[in-house]
C-alpha positions as CSV (number, residue, x, y, z in Angstrom):
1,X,-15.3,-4.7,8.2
2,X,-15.0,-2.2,5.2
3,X,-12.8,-2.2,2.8
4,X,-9.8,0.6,1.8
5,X,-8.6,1.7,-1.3
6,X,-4.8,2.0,-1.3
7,X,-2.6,3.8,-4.0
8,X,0.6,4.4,-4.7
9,X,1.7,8.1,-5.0
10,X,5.4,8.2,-4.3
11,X,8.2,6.1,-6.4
12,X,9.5,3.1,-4.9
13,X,13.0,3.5,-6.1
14,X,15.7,4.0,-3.2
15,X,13.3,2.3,-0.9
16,X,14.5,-1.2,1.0
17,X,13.6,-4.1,-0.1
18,X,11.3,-5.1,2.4
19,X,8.7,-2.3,1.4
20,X,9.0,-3.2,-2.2
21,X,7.6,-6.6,-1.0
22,X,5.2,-5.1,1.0
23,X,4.2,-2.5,-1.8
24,X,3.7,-5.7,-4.0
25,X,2.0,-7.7,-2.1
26,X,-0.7,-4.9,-2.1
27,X,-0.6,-5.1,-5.4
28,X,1.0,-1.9,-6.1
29,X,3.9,-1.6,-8.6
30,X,3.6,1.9,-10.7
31,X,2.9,5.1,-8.9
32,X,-0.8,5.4,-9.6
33,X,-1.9,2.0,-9.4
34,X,-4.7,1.4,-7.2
35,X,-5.8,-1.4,-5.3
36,X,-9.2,-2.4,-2.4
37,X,-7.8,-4.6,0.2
38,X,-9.7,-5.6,3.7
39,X,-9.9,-3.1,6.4
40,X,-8.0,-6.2,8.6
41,X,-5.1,-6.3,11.0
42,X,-2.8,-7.5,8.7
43,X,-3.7,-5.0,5.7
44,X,-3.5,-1.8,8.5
45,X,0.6,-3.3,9.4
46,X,1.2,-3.8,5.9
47,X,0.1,0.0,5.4
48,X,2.1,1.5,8.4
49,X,5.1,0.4,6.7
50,X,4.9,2.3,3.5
51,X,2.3,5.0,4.7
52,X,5.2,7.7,3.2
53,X,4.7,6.2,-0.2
54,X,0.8,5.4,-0.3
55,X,-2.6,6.9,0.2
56,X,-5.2,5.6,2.0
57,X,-9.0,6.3,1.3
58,X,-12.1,4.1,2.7
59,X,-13.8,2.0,-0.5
């Protein structure tokens, strides 16, 4: 499987805690910061849930 390139474009104040987590475990904490995760089932559910605050490129 390929990789993706996710980054974080959109603030994650005022969102619930649960997509905090889920932006961190990304590895995404400022807006701009960058991160290449596996193109896997668990990476694509983790994306759904903050798909409003990321963006989402193929590495």
């Amino acid at each position: 499987m390929a990789d993706i390139k996710v980054k974080l474009v959109k603030s994650l104040i005022g969102s619930k805690k649960d997509q905090i987590a889920t932006a961190h475990a990304l590895g995404l904490r400022k807006i701009g910061d960058e991160s290449t995760q596996p193109n896997n089932p668990q990476t694509q559910g983790k994306v759904k849930k903050i798909s409003h605050l990321i963006e989402v490129t193929e590495a």
